[in-house]
C-alpha positions, 0 to 999 in steps of 0.5 A, a space after each residue: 556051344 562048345 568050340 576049339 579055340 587052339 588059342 584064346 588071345 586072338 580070338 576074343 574080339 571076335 567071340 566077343 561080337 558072336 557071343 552078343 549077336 548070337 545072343 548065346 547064353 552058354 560058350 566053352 571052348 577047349 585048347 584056349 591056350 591060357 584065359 587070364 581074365 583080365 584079357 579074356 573077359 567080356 562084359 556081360 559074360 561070367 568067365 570060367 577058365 580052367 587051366 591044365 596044371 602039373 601035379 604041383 598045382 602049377 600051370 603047365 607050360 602049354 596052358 593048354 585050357 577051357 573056359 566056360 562063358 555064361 549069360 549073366 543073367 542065366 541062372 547056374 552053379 558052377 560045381 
């Protein structure tokens, strides 16, 4: 499922109850607007955030971003 957030940080409750009811193994969203793991984690879920970066390496401004959430127990490779 691929979703556009237009910002994580107020959302994550709620994903957090549609990823377990759903029992989704594989979420993205696009425009999260910054996932630090540490407030977008959630508990039975790998977290993959990627942050837009300048050409520097920093993170932009607008940490306009995706992030992947896998199922734990899903097999897979990040590449």
């Amino acid at each position: 499922m691929l979703v556009n957030a237009h910002s994580l940080g107020n959302k994550i409750t709620e994903l957090n109850v549609r990823l377990k009811s759903e029992e989704i193994e594989a979420y993205s969203m696009t425009e999260t607007w910054s996932a630090v793991p540490s407030t977008t984690s959630i508990p039975g879920y790998e977290l993959y955030p990627r942050n837009r970066t300048d050409k520097d390496g920093d993170i932009t401004i607008h940490f306009v971003g995706v992030v992947f959430y896998i199922k734990e127990e899903v097999e897979h490779n990040i590449m």
